[in-house]
C-alpha positions as CSV (number, residue, x, y, z in Angstrom):
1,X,0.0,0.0,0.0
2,X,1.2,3.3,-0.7
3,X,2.0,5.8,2.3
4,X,3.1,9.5,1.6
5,X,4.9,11.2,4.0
6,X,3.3,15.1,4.9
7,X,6.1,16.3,7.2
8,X,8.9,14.5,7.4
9,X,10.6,16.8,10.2
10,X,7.3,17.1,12.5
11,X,7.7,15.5,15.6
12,X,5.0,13.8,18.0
13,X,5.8,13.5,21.5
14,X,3.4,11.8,24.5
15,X,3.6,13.4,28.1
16,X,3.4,10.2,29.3
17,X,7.9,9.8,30.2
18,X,10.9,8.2,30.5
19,X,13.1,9.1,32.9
20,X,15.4,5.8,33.0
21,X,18.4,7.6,32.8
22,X,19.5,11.4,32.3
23,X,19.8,13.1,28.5
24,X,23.2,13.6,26.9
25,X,22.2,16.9,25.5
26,X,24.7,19.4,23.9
27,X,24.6,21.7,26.3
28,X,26.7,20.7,28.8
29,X,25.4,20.5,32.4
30,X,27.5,22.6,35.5
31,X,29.8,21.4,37.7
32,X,28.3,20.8,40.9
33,X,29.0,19.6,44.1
34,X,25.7,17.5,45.5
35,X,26.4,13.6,45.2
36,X,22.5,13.1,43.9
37,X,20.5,15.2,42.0
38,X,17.7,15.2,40.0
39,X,16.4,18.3,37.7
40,X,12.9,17.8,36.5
41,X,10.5,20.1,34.2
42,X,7.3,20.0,35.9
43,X,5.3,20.8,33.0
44,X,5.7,17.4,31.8
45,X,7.3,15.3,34.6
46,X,10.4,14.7,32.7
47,X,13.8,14.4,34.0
48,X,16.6,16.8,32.1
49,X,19.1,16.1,33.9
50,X,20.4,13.6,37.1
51,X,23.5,12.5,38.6
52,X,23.7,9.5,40.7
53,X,19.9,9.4,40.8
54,X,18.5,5.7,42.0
55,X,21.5,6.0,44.7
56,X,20.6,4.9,48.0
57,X,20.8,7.9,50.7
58,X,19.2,9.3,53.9
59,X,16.8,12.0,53.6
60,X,17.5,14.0,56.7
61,X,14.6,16.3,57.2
62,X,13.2,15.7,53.3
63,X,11.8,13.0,55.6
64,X,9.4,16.0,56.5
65,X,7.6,16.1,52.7
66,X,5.9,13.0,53.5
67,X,4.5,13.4,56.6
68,X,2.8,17.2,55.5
69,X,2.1,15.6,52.6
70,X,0.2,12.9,53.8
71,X,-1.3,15.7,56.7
72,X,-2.5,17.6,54.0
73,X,-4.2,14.7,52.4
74,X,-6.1,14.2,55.4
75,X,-7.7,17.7,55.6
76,X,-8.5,17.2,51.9
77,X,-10.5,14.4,52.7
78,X,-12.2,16.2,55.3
79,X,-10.5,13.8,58.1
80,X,-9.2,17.0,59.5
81,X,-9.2,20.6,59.5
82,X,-6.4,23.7,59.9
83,X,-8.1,25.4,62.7
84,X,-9.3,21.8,64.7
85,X,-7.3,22.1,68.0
86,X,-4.3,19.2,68.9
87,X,-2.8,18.5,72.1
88,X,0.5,17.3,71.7
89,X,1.0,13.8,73.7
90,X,3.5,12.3,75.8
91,X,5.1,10.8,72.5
92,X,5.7,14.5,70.9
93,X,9.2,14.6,71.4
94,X,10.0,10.6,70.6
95,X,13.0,10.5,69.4
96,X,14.3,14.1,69.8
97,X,17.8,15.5,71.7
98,X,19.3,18.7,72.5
99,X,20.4,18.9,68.7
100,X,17.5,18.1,67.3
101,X,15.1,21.1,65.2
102,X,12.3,22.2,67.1
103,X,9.2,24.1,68.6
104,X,9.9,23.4,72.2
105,X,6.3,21.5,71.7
106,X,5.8,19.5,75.1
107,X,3.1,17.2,76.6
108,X,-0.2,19.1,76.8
109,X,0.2,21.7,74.6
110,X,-2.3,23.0,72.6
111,X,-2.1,24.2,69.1
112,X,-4.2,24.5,65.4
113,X,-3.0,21.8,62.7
114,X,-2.4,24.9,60.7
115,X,0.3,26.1,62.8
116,X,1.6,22.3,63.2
117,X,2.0,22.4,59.5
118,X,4.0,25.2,59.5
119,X,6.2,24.3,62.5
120,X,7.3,21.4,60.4
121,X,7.7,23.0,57.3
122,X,9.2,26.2,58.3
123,X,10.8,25.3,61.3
124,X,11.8,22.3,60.8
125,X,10.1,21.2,63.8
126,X,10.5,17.5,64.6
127,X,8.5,17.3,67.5
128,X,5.8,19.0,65.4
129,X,6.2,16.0,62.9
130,X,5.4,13.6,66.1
131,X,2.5,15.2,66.8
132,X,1.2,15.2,63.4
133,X,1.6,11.7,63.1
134,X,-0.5,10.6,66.0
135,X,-2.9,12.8,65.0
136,X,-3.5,11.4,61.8
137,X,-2.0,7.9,62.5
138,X,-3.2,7.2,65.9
139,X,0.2,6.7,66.8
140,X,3.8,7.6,65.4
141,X,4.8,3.7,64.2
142,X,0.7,3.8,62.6
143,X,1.6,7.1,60.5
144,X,5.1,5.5,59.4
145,X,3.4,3.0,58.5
146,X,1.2,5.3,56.7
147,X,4.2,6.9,55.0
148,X,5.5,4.2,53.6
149,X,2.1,2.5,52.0
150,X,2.1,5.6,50.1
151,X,5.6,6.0,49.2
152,X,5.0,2.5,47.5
153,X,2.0,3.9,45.7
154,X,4.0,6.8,44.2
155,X,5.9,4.5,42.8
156,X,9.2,4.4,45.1
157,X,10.9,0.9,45.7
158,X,13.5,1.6,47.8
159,X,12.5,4.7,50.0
160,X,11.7,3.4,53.9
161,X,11.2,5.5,56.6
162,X,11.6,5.1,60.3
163,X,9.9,7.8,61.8
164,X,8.0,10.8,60.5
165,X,10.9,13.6,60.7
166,X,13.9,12.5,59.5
167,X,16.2,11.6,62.7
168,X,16.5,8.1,62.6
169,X,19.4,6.8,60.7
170,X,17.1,4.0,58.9
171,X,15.6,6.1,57.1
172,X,16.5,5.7,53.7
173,X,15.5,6.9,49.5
174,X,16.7,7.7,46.3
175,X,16.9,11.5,44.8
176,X,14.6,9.9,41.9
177,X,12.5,9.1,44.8
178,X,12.4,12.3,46.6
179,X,11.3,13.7,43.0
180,X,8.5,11.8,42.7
181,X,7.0,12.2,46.8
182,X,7.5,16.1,46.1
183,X,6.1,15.8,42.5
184,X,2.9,15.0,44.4
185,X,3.3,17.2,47.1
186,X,3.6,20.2,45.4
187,X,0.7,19.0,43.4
188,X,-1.4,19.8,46.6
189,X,-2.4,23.6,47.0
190,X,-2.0,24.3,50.4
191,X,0.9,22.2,50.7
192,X,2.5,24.7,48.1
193,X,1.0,27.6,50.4
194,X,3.0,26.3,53.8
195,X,6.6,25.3,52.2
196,X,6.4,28.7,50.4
197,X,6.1,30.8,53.6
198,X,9.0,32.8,54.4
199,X,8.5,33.5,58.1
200,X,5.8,33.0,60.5
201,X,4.6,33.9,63.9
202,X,3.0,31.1,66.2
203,X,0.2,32.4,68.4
204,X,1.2,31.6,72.1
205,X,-0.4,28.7,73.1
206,X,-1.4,27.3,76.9
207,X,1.8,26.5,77.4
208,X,4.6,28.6,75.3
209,X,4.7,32.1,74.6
210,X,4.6,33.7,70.7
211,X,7.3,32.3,68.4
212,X,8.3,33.2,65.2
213,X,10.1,31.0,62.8
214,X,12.2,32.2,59.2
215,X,12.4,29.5,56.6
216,X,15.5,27.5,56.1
217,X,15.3,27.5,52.7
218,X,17.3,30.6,51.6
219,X,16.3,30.9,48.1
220,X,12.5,32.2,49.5
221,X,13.8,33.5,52.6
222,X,15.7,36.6,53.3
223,X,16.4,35.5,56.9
224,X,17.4,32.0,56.8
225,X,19.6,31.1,58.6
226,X,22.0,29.3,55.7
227,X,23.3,32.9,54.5
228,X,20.1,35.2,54.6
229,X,19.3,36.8,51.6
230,X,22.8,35.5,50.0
231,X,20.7,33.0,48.1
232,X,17.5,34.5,47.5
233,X,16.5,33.7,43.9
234,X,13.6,35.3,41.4
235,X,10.9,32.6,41.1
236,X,11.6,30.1,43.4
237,X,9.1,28.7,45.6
238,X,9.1,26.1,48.8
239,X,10.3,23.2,49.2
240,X,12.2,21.9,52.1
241,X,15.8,21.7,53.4
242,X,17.8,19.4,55.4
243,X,20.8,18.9,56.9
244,X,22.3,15.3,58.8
245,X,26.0,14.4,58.8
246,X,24.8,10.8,56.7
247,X,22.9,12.9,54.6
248,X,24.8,16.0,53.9
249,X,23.2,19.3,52.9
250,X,19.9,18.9,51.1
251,X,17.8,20.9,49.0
252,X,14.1,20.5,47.3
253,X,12.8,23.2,45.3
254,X,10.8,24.4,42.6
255,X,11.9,27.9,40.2
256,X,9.0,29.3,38.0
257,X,9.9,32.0,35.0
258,X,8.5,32.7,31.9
259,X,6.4,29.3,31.1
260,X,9.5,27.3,32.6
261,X,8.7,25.0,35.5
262,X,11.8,23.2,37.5
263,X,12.5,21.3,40.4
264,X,15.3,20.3,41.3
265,X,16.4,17.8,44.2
266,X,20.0,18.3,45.4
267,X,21.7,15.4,48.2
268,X,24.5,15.1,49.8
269,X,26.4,18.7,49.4
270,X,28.9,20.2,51.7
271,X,28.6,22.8,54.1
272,X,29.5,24.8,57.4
273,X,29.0,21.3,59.8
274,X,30.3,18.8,57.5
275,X,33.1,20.5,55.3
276,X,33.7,23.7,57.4
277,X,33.0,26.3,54.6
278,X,31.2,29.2,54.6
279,X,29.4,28.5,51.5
280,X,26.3,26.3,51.3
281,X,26.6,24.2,48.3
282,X,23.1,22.9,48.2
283,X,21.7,26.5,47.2
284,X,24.5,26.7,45.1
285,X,24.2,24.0,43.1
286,X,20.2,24.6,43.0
287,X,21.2,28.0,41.6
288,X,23.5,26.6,38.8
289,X,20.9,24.4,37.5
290,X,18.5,26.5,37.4
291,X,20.3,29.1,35.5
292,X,21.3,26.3,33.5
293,X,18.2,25.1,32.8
294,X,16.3,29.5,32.0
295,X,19.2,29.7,29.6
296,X,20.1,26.5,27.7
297,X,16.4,25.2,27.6
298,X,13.6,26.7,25.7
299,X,10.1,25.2,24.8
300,X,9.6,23.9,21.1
301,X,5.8,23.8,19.1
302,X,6.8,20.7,17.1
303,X,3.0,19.4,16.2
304,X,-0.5,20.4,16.4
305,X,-3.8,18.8,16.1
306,X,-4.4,20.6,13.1
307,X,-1.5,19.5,11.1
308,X,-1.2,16.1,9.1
309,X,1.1,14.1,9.2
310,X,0.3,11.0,7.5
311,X,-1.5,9.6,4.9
312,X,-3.0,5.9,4.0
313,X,-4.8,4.9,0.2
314,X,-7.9,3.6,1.0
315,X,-9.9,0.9,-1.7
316,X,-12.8,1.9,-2.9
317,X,-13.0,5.3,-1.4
318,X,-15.1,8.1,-3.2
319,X,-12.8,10.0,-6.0
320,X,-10.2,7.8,-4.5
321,X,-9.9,10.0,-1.1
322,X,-6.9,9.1,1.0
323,X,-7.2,8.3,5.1
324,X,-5.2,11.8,6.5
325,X,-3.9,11.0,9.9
326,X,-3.7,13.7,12.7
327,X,-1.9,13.9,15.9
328,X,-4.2,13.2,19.1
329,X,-2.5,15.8,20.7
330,X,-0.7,19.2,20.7
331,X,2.5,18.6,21.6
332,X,5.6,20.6,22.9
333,X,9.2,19.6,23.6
334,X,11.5,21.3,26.0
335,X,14.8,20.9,24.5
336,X,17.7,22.6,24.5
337,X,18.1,25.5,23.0
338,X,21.2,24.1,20.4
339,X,19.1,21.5,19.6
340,X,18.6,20.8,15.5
341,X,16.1,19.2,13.4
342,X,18.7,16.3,12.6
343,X,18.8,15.6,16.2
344,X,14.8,14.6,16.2
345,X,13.1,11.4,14.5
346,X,9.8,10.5,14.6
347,X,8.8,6.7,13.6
348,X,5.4,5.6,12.3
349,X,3.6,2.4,13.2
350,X,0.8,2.3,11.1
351,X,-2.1,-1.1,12.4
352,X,-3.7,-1.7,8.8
353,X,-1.9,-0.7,5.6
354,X,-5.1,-2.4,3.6
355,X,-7.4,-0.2,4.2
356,X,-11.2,-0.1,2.8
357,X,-13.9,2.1,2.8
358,X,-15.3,3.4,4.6
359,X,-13.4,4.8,7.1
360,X,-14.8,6.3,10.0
361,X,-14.0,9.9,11.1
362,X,-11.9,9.7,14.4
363,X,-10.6,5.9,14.2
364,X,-7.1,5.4,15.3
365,X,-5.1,4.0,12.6
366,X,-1.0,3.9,14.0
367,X,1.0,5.9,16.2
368,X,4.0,7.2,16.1
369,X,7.5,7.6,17.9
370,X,9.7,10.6,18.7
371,X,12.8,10.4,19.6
372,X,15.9,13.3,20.4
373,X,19.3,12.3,20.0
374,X,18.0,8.6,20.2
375,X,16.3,8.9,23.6
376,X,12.3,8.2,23.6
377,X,10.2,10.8,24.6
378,X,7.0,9.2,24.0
379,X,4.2,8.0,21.5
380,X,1.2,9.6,20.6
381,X,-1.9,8.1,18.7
382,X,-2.8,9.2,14.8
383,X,-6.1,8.9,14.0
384,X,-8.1,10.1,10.9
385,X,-10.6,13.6,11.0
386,X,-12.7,12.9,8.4
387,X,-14.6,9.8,6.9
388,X,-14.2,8.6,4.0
389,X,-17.2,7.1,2.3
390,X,-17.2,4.2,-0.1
391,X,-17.9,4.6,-3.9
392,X,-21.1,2.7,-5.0
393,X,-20.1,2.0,-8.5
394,X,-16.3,1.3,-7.4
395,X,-18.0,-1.2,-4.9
396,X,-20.3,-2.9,-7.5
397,X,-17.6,-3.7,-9.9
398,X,-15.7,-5.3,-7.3
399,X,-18.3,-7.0,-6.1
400,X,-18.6,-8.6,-9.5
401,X,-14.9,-9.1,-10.0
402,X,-14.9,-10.8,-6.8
403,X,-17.9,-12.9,-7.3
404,X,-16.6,-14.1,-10.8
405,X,-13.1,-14.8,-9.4
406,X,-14.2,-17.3,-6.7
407,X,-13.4,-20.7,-7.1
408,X,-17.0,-22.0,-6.1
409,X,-18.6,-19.7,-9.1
410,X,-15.6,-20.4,-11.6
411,X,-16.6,-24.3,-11.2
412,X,-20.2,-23.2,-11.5
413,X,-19.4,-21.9,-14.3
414,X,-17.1,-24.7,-16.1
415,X,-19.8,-27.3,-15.2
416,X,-22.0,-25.4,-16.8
417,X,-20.0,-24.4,-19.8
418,X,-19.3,-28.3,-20.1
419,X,-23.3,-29.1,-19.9
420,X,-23.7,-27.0,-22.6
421,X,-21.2,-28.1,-25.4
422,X,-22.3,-31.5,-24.7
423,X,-25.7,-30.8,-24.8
424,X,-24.7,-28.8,-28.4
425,X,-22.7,-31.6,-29.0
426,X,-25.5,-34.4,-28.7
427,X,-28.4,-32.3,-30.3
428,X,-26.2,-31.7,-33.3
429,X,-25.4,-35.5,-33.5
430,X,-29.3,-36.4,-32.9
431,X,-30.1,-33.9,-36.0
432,X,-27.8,-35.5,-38.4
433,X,-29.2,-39.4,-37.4
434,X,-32.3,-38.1,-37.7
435,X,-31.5,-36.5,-41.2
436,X,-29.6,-40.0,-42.3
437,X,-32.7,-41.6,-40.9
438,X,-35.3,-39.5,-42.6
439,X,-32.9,-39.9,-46.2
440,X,-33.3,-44.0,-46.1
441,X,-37.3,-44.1,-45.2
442,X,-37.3,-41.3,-48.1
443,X,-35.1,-43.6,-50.7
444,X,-36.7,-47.1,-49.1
445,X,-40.2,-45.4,-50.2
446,X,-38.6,-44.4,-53.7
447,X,-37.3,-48.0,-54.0
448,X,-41.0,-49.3,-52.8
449,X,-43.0,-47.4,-55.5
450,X,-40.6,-48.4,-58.5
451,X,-41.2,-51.6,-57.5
452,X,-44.4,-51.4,-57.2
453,X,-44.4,-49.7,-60.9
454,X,-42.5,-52.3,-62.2
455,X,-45.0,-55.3,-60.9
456,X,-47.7,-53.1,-62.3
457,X,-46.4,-52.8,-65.8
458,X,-45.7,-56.9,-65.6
459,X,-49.2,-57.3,-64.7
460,X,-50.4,-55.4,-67.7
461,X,-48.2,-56.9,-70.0
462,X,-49.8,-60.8,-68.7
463,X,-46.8,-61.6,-66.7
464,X,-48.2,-64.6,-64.1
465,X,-47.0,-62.9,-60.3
């Protein structure tokens, strides 16, 4: 069957992923410090660019995206509420010592799940975390195990926790892993609202005085603690920080500008406890992806649901129309920005090359393949937008054809054929007999009347007979 090509150099893409292993693109990624790292664009869930990604690491107080995650799950299935009062119990401060982040939360005290949120968040609160989790667990071990029955439904294999803040040195994940908890996360609106707060003030309580808290995470907040506004950077928002001597210096984050949507896990950087410098290289190396990914990276329109790409003969359509396939879906590809047309292949798979009318508007007839620098970024379905109808007088000659070229009518048709010429044949041989048979009772009566004559003629002329 004969297939025409529209546009050879449009590409199809699926935002369905990969993210197996990270791109070899042309532009060449920073040098960086962090030991595992993961840069995602969150438009599409997509991995750009990771190092040491499926590495098995602690989490430190990462930990801490799980457990508000999974709090602010509960609210949104009306299991809780921000403003319902919590009185911490005598487990709030399990697993806690004088090093240890916190709200000085103790036995009895009373505060909103709102401002429990943002103890953990901003402050980094573990004893916050505690109380959190026997809120919504009914008991610390009940919300770990909480934490990691969900972990396993994001899709992490290896990430386990221990306890709901990060202390325990069991605790364990991958920065892929991290990505994908924080993916979901983020995904949550209020959970975005509390990692994205700079600073906040705690109402006193029954038992503690006001207290006000500045976010760790120096690339939102002016008065962190790692550097104040050192770090600050234009469209970043939330995530979380954290800091153990197995884990190293920690970032999450996301960084918004103009359509561009990162995040960006770093693990295991040095810092002021574990390297004794002054510089924090988990902002830093944040900050060099990110500027890495603004500048070298760039959106690309490659397809649109109004543009065919592909094209299938179709027997016995009306005035011979062709099937045109579309795209299912308007795709676009960030790429980097030194990225050529060479670089990108599409491959068709098309289901039926023997088409027939007709052909209904909107059937899916293939699919096809992109692919950058030989890495997959997805598939997408082709399907045709408009019928094509079948020709009646196309159809009734092949109809015929086809009824004439069966085997059952062609010996039909022999039998009959031979019936014939032997009927022909016997009907032509019964005439002539009949004709030779007529002849000799004609000449036998000639023969009988001149004999007759002649014993006549004797009988006149006296002859004794």
């Amino acid at each position: 069957m004969k297939k025409n090509f529209f546009l050879p150099l449009i590409l199809l893409a699926a935002l369905l992923v990969s993210t197996a292993a990270p791109a070899a693109y042309a532009a060449p990624a920073p040098e960086l410090n962090g030991k595992n790292i993961v840069l995602a664009d969150l438009n599409t869930g997509r991995i750009i660019y990771s190092k040491d990604k499926d590495a098995v690491v602690a989490p430190a107080s990462l930990t801490k995206i799980m457990t508000v995650l999974l709090a602010v799950e509960s609210i949104d299935r009306g299991e809780h509420s921000l403003d319902e009062m919590v009185t911490a119990g005598a487990d709030c401060r399990t697993g806690l010592d004088e090093e240890s982040s916190s709200a000085e939360i103790q036995p009895g005290e009373q505060m909103t799940f709102r401002d429990l949120l943002y103890c953990s968040m901003i402050q980094s609160a573990s004893d916050a975390c505690n109380v959190i989790a026997s809120l919504v667990g009914g008991s610390i071990n009940g919300f770990v195990d909480k934490m990691n029955e969900r972990a396993a439904e994001l899709g992490c294999e290896v990430t386990h926790f221990e306890d709901p803040n990060g202390l325990s040195n069991n605790n364990q994940t991958t920065a892929y892993e991290m990505f994908l908890i924080t993916q979901e996360a983020i995904s949550h609106d209020y959970f975005m609202v509390v990692c994205n707060i700079a600073d906040v003030t705690i109402p006193a309580t029954n038992m503690h005085e006001e207290r006000e808290y500045h976010n760790s995470n120096s690339l939102i907040s002016p008065q962190s603690v790692y550097g104040g506004n050192r770090y600050l950077y234009t469209g970043a928002a939330g995530v979380k920080t954290g800091y153990t001597r197995a884990a190293g210096y920690c970032l999450i984050s996301t960084a918004e500008r103009e359509g561009l949507h990162f995040l960006a896990v770093v693990m295991g950087c040095d810092g002021w406890l574990n390297a004794h410098i002054e510089d924090y290289l988990n902002f830093e190396d944040t900050i060099k992806l990110y500027d890495w990914g603004f500048s070298d990276f760039s959106y690309r329109n490659v397809v649109d649901t109004q543009t065919p790409v592909y094209e299938l003969d179709v027997e016995l359509a009306e005035n011979d129309a062709k099937a045109v396939l579309y795209p299912t879906e308007r795709i676009r590809l960030l790429l980097p920005r030194d990225t050529s047309d060479e670089d990108i292949h599409l491959d068709y798979t098309i289901y039926n090359t023997e088409l027939r009318a007709p052909v209904k508007a909107g059937e899916v007839l293939g699919e096809a393949v992109v692919s950058v620098n030989g890495e997959v970024y997805g598939t997408v379905s082709l399907v045709t937008r408009e019928a094509v109808d079948l020709a009646r007088s196309q159809y009734m000659k092949q109809q015929l054809a086809t009824f004439f070229t069966n085997r059952w009518v062609i010996g039909i048709t022999v039998v009959i054929l031979l019936t014939a010429a032997l009927y022909i044949t016997l009907r032509i041989r019964y005439r002539k007999a009949r004709e030779q048979y007529m002849e000799d009772r004609r000449q036998a009566e000639i023969r009988r009347r001149k004999r007759q004559k002649e014993l006549e003629e004797k009988r006149r002329e006296g002859w004794d007979l």
